[in-house]
C-alpha positions as CSV (number, residue, x, y, z in Angstrom):
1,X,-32.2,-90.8,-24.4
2,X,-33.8,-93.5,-21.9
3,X,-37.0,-94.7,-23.2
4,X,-38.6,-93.7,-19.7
5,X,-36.9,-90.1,-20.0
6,X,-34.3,-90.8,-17.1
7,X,-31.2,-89.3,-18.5
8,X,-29.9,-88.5,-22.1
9,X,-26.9,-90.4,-22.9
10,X,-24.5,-87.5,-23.6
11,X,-21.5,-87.2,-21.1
12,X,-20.6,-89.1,-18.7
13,X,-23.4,-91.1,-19.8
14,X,-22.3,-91.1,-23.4
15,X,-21.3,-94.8,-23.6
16,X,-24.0,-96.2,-21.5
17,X,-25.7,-99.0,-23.2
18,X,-28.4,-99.4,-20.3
19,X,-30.0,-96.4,-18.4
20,X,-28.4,-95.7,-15.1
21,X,-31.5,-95.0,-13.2
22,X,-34.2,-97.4,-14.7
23,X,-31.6,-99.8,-16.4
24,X,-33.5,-99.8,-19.7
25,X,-31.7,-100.7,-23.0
26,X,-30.7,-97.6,-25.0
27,X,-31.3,-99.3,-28.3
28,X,-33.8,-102.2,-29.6
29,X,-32.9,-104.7,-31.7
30,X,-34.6,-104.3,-34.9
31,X,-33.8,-107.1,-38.1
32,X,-30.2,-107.4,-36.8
33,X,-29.3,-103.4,-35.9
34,X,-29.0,-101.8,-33.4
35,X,-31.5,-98.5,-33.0
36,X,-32.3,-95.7,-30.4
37,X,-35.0,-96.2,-28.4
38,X,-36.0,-92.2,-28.1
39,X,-34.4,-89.3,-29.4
40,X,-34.0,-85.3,-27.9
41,X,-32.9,-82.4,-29.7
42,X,-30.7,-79.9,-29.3
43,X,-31.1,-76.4,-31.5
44,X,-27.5,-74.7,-31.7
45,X,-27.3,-71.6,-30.5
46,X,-24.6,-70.1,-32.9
47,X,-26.7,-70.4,-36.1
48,X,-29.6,-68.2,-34.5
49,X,-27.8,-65.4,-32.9
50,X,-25.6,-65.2,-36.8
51,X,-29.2,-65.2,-38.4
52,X,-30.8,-62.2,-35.5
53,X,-28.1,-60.3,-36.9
54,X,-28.3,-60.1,-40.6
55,X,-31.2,-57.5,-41.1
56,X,-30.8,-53.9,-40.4
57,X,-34.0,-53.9,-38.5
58,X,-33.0,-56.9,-36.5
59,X,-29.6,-55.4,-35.3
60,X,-31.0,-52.3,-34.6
61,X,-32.7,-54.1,-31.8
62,X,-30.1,-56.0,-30.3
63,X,-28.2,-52.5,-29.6
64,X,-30.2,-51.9,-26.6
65,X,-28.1,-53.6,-24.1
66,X,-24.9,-51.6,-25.3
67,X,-26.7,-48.4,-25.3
68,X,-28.7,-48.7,-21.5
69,X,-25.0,-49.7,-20.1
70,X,-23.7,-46.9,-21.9
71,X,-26.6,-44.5,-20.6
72,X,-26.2,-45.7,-16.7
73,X,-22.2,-45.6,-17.1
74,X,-22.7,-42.1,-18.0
75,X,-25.0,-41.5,-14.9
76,X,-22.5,-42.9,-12.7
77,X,-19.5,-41.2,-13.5
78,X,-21.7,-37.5,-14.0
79,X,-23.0,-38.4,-10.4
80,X,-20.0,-39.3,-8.4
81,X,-21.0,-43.0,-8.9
82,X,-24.2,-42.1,-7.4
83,X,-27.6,-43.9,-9.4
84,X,-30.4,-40.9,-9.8
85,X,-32.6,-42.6,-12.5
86,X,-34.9,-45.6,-11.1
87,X,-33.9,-49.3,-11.7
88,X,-36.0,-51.2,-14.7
89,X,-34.1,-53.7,-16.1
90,X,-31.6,-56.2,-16.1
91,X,-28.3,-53.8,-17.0
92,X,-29.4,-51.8,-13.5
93,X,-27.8,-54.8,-11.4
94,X,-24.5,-54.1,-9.3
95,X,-23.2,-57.4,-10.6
96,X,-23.7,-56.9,-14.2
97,X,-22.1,-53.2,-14.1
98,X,-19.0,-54.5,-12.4
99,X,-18.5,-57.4,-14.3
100,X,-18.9,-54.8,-17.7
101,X,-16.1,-52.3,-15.7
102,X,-14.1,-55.4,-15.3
103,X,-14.2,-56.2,-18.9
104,X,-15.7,-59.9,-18.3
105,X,-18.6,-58.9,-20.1
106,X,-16.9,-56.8,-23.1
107,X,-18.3,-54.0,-25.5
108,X,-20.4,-55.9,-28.1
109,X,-20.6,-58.8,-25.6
110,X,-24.4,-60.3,-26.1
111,X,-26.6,-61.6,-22.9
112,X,-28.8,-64.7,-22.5
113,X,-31.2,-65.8,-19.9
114,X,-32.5,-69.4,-20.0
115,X,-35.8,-70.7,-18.6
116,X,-37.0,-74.6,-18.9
117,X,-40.5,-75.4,-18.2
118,X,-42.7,-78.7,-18.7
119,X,-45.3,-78.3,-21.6
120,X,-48.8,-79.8,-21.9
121,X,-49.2,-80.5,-25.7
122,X,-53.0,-82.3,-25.1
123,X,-55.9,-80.9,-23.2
124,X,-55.8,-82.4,-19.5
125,X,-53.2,-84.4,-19.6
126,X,-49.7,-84.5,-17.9
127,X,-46.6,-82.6,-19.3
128,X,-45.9,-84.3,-22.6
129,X,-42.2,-82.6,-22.9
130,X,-39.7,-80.8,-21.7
131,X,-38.9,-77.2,-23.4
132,X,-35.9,-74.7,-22.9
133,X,-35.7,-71.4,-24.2
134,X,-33.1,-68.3,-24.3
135,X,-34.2,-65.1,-24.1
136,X,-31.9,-62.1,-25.6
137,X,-31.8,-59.8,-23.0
138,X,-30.0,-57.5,-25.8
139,X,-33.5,-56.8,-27.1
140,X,-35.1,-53.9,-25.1
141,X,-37.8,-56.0,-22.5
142,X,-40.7,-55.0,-24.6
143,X,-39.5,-57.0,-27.8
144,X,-37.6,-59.7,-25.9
145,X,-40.3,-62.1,-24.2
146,X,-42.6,-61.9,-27.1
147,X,-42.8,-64.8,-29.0
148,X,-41.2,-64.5,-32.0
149,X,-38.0,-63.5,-30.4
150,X,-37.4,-66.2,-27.8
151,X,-34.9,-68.8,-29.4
152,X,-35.8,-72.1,-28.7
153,X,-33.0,-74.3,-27.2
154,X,-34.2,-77.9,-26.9
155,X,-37.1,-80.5,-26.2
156,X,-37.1,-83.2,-24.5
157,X,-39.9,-85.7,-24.8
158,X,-41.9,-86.7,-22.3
159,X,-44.7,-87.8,-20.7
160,X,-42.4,-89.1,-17.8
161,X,-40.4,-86.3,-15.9
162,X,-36.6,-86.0,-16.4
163,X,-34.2,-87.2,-13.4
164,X,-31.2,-85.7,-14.9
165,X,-32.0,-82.2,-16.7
166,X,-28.0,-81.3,-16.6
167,X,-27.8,-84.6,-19.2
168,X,-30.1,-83.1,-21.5
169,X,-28.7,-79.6,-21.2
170,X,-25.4,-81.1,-21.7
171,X,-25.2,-80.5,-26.0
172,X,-26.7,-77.0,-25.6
173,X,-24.2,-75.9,-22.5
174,X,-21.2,-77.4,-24.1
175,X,-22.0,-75.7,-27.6
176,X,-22.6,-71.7,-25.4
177,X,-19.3,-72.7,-23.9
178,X,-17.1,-72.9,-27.1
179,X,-18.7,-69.2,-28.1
180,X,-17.8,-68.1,-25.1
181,X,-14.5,-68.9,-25.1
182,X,-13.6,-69.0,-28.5
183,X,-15.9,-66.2,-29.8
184,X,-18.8,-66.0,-32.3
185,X,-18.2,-64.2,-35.7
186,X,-21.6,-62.5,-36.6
187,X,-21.9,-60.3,-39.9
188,X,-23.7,-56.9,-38.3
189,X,-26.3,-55.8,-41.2
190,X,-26.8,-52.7,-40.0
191,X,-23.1,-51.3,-39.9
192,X,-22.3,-53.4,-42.6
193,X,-19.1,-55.2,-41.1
194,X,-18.1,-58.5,-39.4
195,X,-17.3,-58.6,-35.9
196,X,-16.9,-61.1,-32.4
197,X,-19.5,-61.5,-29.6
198,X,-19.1,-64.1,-26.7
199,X,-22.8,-64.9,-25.6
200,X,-22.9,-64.6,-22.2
201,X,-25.7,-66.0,-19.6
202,X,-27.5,-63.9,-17.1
């Protein structure tokens, strides 16, 4: 990534040897090599969601999102298509029910939601870094925003301020796409059998 925290050199910046913005070197010459300047990470997705799902306990959780849209389908259709219960999550949108009628969102399908925020690693100072998170709205909402369920994504370091997020989000959004479209093979612990989700993000 640029040394002042300008872009990350993934694509279409993947060949840069100078940042576009600030036009600092990507690498320093150091006894004849050629090394990065700064570094960002990237956590893959894939290996988390496989590991959320290999304790009985743990996929017991994630079955809340199948079983509310099963629950409000069932309302629907006993009503006429008419809602009686009161909206409280997510799965009560108009827009996630039709895309799950559809079949864009399958049976089994999982759902993310991702949040970036600045983070202040020293007492009154600036935003050292950069974080982002996914959330697995699968988990009922009283297990998912607690700590220990929130996957984290990425981090970008700071102390200056990112001009191009999408570059740094690049490695993470490129690896969500290849689940989605070609599918992510999960062993579920608590019915004992292999099957296919395709991570999809709220």
């Amino acid at each position: 990534m640029c040394i002042n925290s300008c872009v990350g050199f993934t694509r279409p910046f993947s060949k840069d040897i100078v940042c576009p913005t600030c036009g600092e070197s990507r690498y320093e010459e150091i006894r004849n090599a050629e090394i990065l300047r700064k570094q960002f990470h990237t956590i893959p997705l894939a290996p988390q969601l496989q590991a959320l799902w290999r304790s009985p306990e743990s996929a017991a959780h994630l079955k809340y999102h199948q079983e509310y849209t099963a629950k409000i389908l069932h309302e629907l259709e006993a009503n006429g298509g008419e809602r009686i219960s009161p909206y409280r999550d997510f799965f009560d949108r108009v827009d996630y029910l039709q895309l799950h009628i559809d079949g864009k969102i399958a049976q089994g399908d999982m759902v993310l939601l991702l949040s970036m925020d600045g983070a202040q690693l020293y007492w009154n100072k600036a935003s050292e870094c950069w974080i982002y998170i996914w959330i697995i709205l699968d988990h009922s909402p009283n297990f998912r925003y607690k700590k220990r369920h929130v996957l984290p994504g990425g981090f970008i370091p700071g102390p200056d301020k990112s001009k191009n997020l999408d570059s740094f989000m690049f490695p993470g959004l490129y690896h969500l796409s290849a689940l989605q479209k070609e599918g992510l093979q999960i062993w579920d612990q608590e019915r004992e059998k292999e099957k296919s989700t395709r991570p999809n993000v709220a």
